[in-house]
C-alpha positions in Angstrom: 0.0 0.0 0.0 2.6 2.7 1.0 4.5 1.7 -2.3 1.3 2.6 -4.4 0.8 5.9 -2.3 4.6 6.9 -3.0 4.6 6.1 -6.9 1.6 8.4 -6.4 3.1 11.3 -4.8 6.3 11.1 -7.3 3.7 10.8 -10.5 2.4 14.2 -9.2 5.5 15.7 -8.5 6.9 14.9 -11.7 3.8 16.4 -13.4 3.7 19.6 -11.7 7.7 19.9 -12.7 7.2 19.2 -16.2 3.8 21.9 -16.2 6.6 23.9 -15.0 8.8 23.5 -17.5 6.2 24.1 -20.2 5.1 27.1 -18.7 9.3 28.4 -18.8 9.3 27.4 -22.4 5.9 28.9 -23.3 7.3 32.6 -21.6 10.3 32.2 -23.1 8.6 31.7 -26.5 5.9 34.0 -26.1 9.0 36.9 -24.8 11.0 36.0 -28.1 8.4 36.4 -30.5 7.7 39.5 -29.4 11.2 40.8 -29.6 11.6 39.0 -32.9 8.9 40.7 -34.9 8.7 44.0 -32.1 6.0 46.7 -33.3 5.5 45.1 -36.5 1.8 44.7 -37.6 2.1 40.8 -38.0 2.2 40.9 -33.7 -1.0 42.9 -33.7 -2.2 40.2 -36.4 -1.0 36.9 -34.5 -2.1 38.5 -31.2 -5.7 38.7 -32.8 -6.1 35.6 -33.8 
């Protein structure tokens, strides 16, 4: 039983680490594109949609 309960705490941990991960990629991303194409029009267009 503790066994099962441990795998289930690390399964969660490991989750929430790699949702973190993802959301430091997606920032990262999201801050690059931005400085990448700046005040350009395409921004205001990809924004939109």
């Amino acid at each position: 039983m503790y066994e099962i309960q441990h795998w289930g705490i690390m399964g969660k941990t490991m989750e929430v680490q790699r949702m973190k991960e993802l959301l430091l990629l997606w920032s990262r991303f999201q801050s690059n594109r931005v400085a990448l194409v700046g005040g350009n029009h395409t921004a205001a267009r990809f924004c939109t949609r």
